[in-house]
C-alpha positions as a Markdown table, in Angstrom:
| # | Residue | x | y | z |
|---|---|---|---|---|
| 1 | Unk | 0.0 | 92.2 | 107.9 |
| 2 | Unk | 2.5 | 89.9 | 106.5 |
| 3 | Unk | 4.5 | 87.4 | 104.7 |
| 4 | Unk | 4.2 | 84.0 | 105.5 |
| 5 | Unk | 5.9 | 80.5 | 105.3 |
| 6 | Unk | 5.0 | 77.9 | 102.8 |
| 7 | Unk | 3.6 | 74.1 | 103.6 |
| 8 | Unk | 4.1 | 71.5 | 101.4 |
| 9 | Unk | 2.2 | 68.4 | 102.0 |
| 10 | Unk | 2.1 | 65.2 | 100.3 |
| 11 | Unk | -1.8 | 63.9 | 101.8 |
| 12 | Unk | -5.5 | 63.3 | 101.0 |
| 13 | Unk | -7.8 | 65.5 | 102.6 |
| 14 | Unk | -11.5 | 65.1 | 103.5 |
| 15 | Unk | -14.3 | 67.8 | 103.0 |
| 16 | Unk | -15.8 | 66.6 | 106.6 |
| 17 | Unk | -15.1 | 68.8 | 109.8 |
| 18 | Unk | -12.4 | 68.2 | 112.1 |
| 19 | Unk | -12.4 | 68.6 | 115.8 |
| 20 | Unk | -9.1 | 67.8 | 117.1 |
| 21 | Unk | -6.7 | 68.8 | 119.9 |
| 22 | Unk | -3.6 | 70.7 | 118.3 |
| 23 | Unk | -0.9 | 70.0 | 120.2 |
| 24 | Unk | -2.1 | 67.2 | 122.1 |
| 25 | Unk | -1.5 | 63.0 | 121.3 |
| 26 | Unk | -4.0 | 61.4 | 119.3 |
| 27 | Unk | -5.4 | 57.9 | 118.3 |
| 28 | Unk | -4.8 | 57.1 | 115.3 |
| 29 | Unk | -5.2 | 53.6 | 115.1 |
| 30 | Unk | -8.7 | 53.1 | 112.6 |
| 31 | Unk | -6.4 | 55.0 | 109.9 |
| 32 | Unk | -5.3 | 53.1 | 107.2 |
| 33 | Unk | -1.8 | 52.0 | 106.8 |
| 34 | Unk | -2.0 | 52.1 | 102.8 |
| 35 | Unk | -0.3 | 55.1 | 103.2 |
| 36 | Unk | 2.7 | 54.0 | 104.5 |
| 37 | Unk | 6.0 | 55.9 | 102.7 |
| 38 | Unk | 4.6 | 58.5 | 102.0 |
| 39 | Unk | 6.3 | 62.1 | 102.8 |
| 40 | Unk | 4.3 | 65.0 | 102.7 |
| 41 | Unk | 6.4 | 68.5 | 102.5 |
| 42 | Unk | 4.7 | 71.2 | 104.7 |
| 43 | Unk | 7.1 | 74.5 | 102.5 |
| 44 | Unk | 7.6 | 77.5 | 104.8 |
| 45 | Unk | 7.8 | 81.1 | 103.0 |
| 46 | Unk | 8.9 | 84.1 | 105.0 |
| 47 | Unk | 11.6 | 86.4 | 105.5 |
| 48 | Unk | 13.9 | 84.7 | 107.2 |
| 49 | Unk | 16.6 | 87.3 | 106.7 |
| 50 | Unk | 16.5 | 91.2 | 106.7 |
| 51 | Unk | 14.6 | 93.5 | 108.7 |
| 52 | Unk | 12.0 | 91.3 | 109.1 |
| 53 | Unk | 13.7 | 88.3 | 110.2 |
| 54 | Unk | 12.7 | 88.5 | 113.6 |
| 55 | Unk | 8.8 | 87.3 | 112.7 |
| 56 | Unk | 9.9 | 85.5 | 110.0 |
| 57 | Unk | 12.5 | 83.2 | 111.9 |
| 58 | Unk | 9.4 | 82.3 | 114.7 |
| 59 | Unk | 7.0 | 81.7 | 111.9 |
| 60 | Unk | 9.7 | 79.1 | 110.1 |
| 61 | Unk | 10.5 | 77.8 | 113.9 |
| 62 | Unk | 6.8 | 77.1 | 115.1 |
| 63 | Unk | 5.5 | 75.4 | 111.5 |
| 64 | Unk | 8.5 | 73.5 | 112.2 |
| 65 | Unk | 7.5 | 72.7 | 115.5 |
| 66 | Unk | 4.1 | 71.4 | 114.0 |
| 67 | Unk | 5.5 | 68.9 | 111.7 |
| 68 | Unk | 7.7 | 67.5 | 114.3 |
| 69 | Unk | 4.6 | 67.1 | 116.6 |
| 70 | Unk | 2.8 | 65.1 | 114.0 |
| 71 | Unk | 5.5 | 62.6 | 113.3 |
| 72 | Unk | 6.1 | 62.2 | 116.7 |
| 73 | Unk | 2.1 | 61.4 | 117.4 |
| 74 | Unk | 1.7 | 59.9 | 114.2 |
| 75 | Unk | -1.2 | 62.3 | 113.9 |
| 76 | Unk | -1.6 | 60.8 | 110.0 |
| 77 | Unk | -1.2 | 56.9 | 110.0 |
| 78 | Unk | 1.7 | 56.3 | 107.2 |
| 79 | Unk | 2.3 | 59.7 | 106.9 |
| 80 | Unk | 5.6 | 61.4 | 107.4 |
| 81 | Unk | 5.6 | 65.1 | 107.1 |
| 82 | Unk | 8.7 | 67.1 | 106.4 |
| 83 | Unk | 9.3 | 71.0 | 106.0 |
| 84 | Unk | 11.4 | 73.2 | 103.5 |
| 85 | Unk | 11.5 | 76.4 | 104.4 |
| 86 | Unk | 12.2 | 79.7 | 101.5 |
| 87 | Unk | 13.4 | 83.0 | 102.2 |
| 88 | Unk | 11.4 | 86.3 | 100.4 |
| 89 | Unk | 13.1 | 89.1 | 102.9 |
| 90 | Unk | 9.6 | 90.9 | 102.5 |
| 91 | Unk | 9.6 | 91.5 | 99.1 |
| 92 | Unk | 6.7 | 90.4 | 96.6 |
| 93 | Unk | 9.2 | 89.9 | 93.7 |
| 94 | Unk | 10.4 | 87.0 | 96.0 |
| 95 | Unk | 7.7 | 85.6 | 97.0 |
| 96 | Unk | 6.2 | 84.7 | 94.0 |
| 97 | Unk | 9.4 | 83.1 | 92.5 |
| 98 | Unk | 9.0 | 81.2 | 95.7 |
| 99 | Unk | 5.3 | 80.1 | 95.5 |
| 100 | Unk | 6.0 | 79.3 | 91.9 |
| 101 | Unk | 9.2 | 76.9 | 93.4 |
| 102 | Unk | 6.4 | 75.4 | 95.7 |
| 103 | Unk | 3.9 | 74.6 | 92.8 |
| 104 | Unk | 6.5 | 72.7 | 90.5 |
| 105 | Unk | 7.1 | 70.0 | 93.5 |
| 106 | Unk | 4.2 | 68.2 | 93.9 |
| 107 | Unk | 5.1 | 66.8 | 96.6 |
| 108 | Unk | 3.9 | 69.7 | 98.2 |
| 109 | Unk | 0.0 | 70.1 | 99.0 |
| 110 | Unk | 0.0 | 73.0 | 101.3 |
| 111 | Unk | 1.9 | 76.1 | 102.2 |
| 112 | Unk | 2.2 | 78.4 | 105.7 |
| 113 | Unk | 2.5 | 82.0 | 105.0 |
| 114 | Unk | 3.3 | 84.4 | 104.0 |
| 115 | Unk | 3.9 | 87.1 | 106.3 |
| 116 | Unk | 3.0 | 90.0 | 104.5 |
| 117 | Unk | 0.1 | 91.4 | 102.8 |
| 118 | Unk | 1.8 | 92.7 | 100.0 |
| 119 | Unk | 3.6 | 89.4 | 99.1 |
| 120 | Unk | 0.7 | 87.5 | 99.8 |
| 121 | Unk | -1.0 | 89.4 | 96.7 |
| 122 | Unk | 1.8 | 88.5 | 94.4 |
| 123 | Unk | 1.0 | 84.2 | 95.5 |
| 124 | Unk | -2.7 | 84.0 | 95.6 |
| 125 | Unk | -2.9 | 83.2 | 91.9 |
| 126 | Unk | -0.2 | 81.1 | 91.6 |
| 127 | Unk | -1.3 | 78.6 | 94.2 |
| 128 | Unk | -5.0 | 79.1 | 93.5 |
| 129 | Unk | -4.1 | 78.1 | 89.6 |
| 130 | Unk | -2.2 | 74.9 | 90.9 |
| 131 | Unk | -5.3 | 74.5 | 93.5 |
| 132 | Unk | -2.7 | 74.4 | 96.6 |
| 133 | Unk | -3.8 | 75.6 | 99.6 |
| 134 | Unk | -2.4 | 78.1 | 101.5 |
| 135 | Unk | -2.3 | 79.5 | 105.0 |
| 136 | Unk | -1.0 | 82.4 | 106.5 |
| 137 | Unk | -0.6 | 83.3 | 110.2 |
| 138 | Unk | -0.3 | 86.9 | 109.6 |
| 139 | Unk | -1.8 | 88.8 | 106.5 |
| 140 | Unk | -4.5 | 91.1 | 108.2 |
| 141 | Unk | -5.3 | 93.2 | 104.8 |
| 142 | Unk | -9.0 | 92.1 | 104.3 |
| 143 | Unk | -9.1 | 92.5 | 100.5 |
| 144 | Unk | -7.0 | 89.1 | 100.2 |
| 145 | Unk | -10.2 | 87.4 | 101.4 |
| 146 | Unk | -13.1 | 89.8 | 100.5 |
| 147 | Unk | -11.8 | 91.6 | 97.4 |
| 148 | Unk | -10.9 | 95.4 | 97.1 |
| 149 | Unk | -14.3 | 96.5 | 97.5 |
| 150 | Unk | -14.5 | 94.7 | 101.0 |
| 151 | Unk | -16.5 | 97.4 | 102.8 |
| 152 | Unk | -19.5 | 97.2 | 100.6 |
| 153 | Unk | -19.3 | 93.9 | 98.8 |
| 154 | Unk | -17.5 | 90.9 | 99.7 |
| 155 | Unk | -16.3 | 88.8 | 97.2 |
| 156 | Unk | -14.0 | 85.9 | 98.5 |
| 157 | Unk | -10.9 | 86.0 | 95.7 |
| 158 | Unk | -9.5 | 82.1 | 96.0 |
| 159 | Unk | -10.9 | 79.9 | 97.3 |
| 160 | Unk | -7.2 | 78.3 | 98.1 |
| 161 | Unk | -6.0 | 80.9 | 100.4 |
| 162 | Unk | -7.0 | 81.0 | 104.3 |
| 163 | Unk | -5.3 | 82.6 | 107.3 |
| 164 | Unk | -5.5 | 82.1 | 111.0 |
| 165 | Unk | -4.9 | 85.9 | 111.8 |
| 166 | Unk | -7.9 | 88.2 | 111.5 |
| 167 | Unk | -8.1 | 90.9 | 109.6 |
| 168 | Unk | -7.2 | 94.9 | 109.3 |
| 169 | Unk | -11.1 | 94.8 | 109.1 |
| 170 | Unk | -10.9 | 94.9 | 112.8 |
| 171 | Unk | -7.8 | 95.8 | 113.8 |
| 172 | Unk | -7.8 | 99.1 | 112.8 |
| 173 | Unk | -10.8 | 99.9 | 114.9 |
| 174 | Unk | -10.1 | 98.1 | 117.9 |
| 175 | Unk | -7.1 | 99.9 | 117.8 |
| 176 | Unk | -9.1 | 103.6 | 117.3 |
| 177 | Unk | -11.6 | 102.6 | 120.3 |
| 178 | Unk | -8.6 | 101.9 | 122.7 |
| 179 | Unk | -6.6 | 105.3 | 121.9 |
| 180 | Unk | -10.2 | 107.0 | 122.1 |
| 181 | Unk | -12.2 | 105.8 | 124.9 |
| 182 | Unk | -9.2 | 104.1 | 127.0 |
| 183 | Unk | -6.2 | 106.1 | 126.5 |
| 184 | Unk | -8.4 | 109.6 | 125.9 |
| 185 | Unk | -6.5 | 110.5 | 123.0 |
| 186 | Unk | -8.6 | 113.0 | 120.9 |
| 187 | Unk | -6.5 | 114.2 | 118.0 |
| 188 | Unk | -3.9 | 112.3 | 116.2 |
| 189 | Unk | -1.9 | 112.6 | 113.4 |
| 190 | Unk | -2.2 | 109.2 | 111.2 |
| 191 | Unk | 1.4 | 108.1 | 108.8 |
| 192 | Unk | 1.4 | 105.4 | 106.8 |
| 193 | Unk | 4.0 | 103.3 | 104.8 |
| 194 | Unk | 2.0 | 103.1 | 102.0 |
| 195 | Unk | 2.0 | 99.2 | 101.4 |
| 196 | Unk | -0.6 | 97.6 | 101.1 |
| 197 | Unk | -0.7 | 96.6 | 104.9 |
| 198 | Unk | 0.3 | 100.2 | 106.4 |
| 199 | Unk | -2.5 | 101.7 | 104.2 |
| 200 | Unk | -4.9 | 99.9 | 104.7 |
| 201 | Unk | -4.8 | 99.6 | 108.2 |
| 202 | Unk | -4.3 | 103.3 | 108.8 |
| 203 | Unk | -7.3 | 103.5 | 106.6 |
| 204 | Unk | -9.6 | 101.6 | 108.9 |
| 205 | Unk | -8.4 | 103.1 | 111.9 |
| 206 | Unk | -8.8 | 106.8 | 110.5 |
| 207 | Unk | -12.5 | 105.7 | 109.6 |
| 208 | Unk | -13.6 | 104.4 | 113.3 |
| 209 | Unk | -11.6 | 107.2 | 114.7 |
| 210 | Unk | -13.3 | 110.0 | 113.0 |
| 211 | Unk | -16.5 | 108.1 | 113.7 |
| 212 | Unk | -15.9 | 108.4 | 117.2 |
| 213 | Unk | -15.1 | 111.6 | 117.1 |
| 214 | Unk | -11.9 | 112.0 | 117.6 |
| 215 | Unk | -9.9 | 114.9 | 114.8 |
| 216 | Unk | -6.9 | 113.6 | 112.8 |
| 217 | Unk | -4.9 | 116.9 | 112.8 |
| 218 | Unk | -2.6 | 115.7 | 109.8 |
| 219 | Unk | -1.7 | 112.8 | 107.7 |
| 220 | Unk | 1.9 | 111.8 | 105.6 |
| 221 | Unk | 3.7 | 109.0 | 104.1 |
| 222 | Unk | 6.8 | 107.9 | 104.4 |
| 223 | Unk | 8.9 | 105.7 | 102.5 |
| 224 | Unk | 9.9 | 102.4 | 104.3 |
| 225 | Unk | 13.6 | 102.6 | 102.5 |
| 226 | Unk | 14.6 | 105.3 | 104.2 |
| 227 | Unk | 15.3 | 105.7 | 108.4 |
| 228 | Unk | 15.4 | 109.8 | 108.3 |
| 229 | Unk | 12.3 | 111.1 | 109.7 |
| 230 | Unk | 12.8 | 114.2 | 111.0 |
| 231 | Unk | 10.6 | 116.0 | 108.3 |
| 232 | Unk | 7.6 | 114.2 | 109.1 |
| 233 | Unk | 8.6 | 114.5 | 113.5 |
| 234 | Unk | 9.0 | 118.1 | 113.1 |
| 235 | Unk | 5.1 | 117.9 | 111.3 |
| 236 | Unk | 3.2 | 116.0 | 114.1 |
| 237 | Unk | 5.5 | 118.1 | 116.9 |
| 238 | Unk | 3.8 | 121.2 | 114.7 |
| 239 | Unk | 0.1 | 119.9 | 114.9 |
| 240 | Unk | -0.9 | 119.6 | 118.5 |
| 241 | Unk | -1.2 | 115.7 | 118.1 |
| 242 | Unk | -1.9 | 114.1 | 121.2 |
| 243 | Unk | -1.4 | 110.8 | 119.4 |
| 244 | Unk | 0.3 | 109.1 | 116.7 |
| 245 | Unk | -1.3 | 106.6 | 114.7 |
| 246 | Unk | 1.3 | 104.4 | 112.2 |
| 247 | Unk | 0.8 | 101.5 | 109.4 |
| 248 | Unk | 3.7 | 100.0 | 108.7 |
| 249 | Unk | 6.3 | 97.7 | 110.5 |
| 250 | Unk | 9.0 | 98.0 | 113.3 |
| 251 | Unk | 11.8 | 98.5 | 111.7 |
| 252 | Unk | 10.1 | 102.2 | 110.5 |
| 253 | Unk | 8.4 | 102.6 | 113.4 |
| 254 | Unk | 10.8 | 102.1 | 116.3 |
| 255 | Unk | 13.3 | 104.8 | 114.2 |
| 256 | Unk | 10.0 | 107.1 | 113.7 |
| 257 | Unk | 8.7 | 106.8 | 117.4 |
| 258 | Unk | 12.7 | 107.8 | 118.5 |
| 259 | Unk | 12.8 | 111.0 | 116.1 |
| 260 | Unk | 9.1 | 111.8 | 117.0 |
| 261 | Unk | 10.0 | 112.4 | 121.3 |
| 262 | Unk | 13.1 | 114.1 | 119.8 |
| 263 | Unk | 11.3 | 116.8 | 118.2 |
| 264 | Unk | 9.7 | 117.8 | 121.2 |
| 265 | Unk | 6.2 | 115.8 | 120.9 |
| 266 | Unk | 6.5 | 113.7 | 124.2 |
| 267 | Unk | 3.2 | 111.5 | 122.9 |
| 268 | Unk | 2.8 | 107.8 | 122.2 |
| 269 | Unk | 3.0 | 106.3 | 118.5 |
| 270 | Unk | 0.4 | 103.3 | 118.4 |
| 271 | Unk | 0.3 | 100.7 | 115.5 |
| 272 | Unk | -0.7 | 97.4 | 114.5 |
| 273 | Unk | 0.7 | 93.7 | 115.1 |
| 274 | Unk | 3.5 | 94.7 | 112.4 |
| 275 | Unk | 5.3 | 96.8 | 114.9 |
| 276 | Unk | 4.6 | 93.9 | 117.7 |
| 277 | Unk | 8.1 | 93.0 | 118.6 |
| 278 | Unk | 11.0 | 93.5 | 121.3 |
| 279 | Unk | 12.4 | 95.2 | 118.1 |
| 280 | Unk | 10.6 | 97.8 | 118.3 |
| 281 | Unk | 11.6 | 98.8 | 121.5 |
| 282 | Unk | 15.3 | 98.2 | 121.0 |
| 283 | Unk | 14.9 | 101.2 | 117.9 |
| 284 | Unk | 12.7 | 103.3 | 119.8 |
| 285 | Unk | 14.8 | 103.4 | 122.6 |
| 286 | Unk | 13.9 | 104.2 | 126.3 |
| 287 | Unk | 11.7 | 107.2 | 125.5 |
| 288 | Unk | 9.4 | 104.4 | 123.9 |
| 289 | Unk | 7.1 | 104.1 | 127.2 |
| 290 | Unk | 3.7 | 104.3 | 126.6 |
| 291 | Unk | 3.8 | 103.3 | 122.6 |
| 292 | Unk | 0.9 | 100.9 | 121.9 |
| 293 | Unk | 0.3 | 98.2 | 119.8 |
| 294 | Unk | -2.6 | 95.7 | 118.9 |
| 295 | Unk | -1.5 | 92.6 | 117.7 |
| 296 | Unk | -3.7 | 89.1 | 116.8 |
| 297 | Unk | -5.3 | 87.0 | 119.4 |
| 298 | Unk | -4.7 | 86.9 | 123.4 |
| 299 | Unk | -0.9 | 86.8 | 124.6 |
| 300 | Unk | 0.3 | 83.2 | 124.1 |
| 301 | Unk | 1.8 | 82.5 | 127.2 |
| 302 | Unk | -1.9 | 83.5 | 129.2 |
| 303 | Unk | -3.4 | 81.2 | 127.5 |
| 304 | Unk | -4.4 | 77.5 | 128.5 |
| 305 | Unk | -4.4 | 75.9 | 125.4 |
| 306 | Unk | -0.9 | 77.3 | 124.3 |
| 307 | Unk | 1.2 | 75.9 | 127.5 |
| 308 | Unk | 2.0 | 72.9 | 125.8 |
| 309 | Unk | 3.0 | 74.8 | 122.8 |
| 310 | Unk | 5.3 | 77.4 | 124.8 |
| 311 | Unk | 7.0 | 74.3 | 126.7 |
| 312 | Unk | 7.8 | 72.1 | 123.0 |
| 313 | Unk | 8.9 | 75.1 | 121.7 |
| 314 | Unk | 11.4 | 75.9 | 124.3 |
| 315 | Unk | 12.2 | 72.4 | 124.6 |
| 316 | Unk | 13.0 | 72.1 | 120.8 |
| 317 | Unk | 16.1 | 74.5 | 121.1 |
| 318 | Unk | 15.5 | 77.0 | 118.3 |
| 319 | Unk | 17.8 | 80.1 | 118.9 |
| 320 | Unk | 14.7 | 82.7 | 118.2 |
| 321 | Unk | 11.8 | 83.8 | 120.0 |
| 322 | Unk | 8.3 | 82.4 | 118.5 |
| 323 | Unk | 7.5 | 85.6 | 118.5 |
| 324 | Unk | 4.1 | 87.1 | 117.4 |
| 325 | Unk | 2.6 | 84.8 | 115.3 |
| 326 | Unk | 4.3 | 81.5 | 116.8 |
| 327 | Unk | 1.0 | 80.2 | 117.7 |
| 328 | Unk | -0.7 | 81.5 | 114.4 |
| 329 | Unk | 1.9 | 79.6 | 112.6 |
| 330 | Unk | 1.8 | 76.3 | 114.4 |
| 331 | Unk | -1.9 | 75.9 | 113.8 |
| 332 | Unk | -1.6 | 77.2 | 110.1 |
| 333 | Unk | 0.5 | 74.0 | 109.7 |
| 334 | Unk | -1.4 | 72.0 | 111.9 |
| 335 | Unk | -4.5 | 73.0 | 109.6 |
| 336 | Unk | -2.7 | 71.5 | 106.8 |
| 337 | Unk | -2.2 | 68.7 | 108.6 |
| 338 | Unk | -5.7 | 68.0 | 109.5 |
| 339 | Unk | -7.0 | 68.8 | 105.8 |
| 340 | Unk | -4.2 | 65.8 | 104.8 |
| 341 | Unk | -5.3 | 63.3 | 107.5 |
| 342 | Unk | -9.2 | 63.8 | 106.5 |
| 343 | Unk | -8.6 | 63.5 | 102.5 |
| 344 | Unk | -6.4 | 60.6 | 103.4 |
| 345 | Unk | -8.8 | 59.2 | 105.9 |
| 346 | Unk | -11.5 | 59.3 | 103.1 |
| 347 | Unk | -9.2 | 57.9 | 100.7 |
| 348 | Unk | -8.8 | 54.6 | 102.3 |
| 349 | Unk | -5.4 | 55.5 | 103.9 |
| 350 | Unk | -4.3 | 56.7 | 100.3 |
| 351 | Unk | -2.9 | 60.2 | 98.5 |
| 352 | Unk | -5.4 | 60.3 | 95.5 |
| 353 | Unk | -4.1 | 61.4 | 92.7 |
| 354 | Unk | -5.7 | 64.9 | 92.8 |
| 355 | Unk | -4.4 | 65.4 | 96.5 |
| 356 | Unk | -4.2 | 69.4 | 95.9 |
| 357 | Unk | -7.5 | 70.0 | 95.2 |
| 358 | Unk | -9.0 | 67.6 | 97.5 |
| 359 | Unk | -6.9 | 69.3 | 100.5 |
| 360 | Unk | -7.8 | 72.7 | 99.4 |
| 361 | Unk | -11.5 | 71.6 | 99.3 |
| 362 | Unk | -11.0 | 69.7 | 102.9 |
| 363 | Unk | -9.5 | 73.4 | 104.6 |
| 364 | Unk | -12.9 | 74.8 | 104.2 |
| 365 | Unk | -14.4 | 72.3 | 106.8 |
| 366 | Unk | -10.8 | 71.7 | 109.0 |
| 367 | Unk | -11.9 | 73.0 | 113.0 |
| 368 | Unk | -10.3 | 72.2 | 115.6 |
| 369 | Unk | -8.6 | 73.1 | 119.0 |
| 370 | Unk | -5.2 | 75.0 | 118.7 |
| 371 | Unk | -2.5 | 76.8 | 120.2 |
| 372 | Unk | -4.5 | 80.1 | 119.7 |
| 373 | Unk | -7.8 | 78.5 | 120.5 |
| 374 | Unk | -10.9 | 77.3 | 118.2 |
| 375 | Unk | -9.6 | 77.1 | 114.6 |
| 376 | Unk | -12.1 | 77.4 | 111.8 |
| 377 | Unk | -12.5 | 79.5 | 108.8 |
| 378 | Unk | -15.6 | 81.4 | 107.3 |
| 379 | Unk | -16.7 | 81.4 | 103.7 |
| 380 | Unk | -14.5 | 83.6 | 103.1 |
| 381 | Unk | -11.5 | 81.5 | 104.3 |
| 382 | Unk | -10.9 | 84.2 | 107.3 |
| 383 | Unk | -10.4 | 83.2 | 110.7 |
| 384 | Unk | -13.0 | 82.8 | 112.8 |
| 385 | Unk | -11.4 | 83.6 | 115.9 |
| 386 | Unk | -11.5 | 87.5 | 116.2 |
| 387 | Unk | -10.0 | 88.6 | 119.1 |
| 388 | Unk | -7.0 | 90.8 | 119.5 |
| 389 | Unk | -5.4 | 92.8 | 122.3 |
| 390 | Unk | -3.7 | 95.8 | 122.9 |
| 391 | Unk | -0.1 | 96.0 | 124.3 |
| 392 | Unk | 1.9 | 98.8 | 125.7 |
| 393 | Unk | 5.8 | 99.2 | 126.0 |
| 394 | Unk | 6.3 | 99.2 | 130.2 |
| 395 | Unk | 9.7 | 99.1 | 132.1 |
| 396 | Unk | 10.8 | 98.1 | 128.2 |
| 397 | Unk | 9.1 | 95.4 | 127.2 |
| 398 | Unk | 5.6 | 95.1 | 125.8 |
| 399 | Unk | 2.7 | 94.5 | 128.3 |
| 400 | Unk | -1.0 | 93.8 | 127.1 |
| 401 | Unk | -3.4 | 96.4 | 128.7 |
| 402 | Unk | -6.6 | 94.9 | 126.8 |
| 403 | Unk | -7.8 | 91.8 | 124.7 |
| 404 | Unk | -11.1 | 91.4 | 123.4 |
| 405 | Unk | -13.1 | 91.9 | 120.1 |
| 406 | Unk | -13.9 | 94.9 | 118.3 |
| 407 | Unk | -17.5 | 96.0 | 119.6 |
| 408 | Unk | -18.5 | 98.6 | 116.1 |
């Protein structure tokens, strides 16, 4: 989906592979000390106000998290990481006055984010022509990666972007196979936002839906300024959907889910991680039992290698939630910090003087143990950690029902 924080680091990085423990203490005592002084900015960029504020905030909060880990285990001999964090309240505009902020400190070698798709398109360039690497925990559009034509040729675009979140790619029909096969939902009407996220995950879900054979009764757009949907509910209450199907972000969907059950269609909306939040709920209302959601990886807080994660972060004291792509975010920035430590490491304890490049080149290779489990990236800088899960809003809250991969 999304928009996502910015790192700046100030480290040498190392083209060899990395297999490390992510939150866990680590020797570090054969590094040199050459290094010694140095500061390495890990930049944050996400919407840390607005609508969106609620991802954006736990994204900020669990990079955060990551730099403080590493200085407190020393995870880079000499090497003291700090983080700056910039605010593009989900709007592309922003975020490309922010990457372009990033690029003219040079102190900076790496950056966590974006969020969103759509701002993530209006960076790439910018970092890729200043050869800093980049790292989001949450874009899912797959033509970031594999170009536009992604279903039949796949072209990586930069070779400086990589994300820890897979991709719409999947997504959209995991999502399909669950309302199909699990929930026995045979006809649903599919809305999108139109952005570049919404559409394109609609799009793949509409594709391995009809495949299955299940009949989208109707399709609209809606426009994500606006919270009036009562058109659009009076539509899908008209069509006999059994299912809705929406690609866009909470705060549209909670408001469209509310208006839909008020027009007399008593059916569940399903969507993707963007509309993964208690926010959700809170706009949907109580009549919101039964929505569904897929969202990235396996619940943190069932996983083994996130408990030490889940207890730092609550023991750090930040006011928000780390929400859906805490963990995604934590080992984005971890990533950065491995590709620093391994161009360091091969640097004789040194920055070299073309740290950028060097780290961008070392991301290819970085893999290691994180908070979401083995991180590594293809050769298209995609995650290659695939799994995802399905959630579903019970007793008001969201529940997962199903985690795996997408089977085709």
């Amino acid at each position: 989906m999304r928009q996502r924080s910015l790192v700046i680091l100030t480290s040498v990085l190392t083209t060899g592979a990395l297999t490390l423990t992510a939150c866990g203490s680590r020797d570090n005592s054969k590094s040199s000390s050459d290094s010694s002084g140095t500061t390495v900015t890990i930049g944050v960029d996400a919407p840390l106000t607005g609508d969106l504020s609620a991802l954006g905030l736990g994204i900020k909060n669990s990079a955060d998290l990551a730099v403080k880990t590493a200085n407190k285990t020393k995870a880079v001999d000499g090497v003291t990481f700090k983080l700056v964090a910039k605010d593009d309240q989900a709007q592309a505009s922003s975020g490309q006055q922010n990457a372009s902020a990033l690029v003219a400190d040079k102190s900076v070698l790496g950056v966590v984010g974006p969020l969103n798709s759509s701002v993530a398109q209006s960076m790439q360039k910018v970092f890729d022509d200043a050869k800093l690497v980049e790292v989001s925990p949450a874009n899912t559009s797959p033509d970031l990666t594999q170009g536009a034509n992604w279903q039949t040729t796949k072209v990586r675009q930069f070779k400086s972007y990589f994300r820890t979140a897979t991709t719409d790619a999947i997504q959209g029909p995991f999502a399909a196979e669950y309302v199909y096969n699990t929930a026995k939902k045979k006809k649903v009407f599919v809305i999108d936002d139109k952005k570049t996220y919404g559409a394109g995950l609609a799009a793949t879900f509409t594709e391995e839906f009809k495949k299955l054979g299940g009949t989208v009764v109707g399709t609209q757009h809606i426009n994500p300024d606006t919270k009036d949907f009562s058109s659009v509910a009076t539509q899908v209450k008209n069509s006999g959907a059994e299912a809705v199907y929406y690609g866009g972000e909470y705060p549209q969907a909670g408001p469209l889910s509310k208006q839909i059950k008020a027009a007399g269609a008593n059916i569940p909306l399903a969507g993707g991680d963007g509309i993964f939040d208690p926010a959700f709920i809170k706009l949907a209302g109580t009549n919101s039992t039964g929505d569904l959601a897929t969202s990235v990886g396996a619940p943190v807080e069932t996983l083994d290698s996130a408990k030490k994660f889940v207890a730092d972060y609550k023991a750090a004291g930040y006011s928000e939630q780390y929400g859906a792509y805490g963990g995604y975010s934590y080992d984005s920035a971890w990533a950065i910090i491995q590709a620093v430590k391994s161009v360091v490491d091969a640097n004789n304890g040194k920055l070299p003087s073309d740290a950028r490049a060097k780290v961008t080149a070392a991301m290819q290779n970085v893999s290691f143990d994180g908070v979401t489990g083995k991180v590594s990236f293809d050769e298209f800088g995609d995650a290659t950690n695939k799994q995802l899960t399905v959630y579903a809003v019970k007793n008001g809250a969201w529940a997962a029902v199903k985690s795996g991969t997408f089977t085709g």
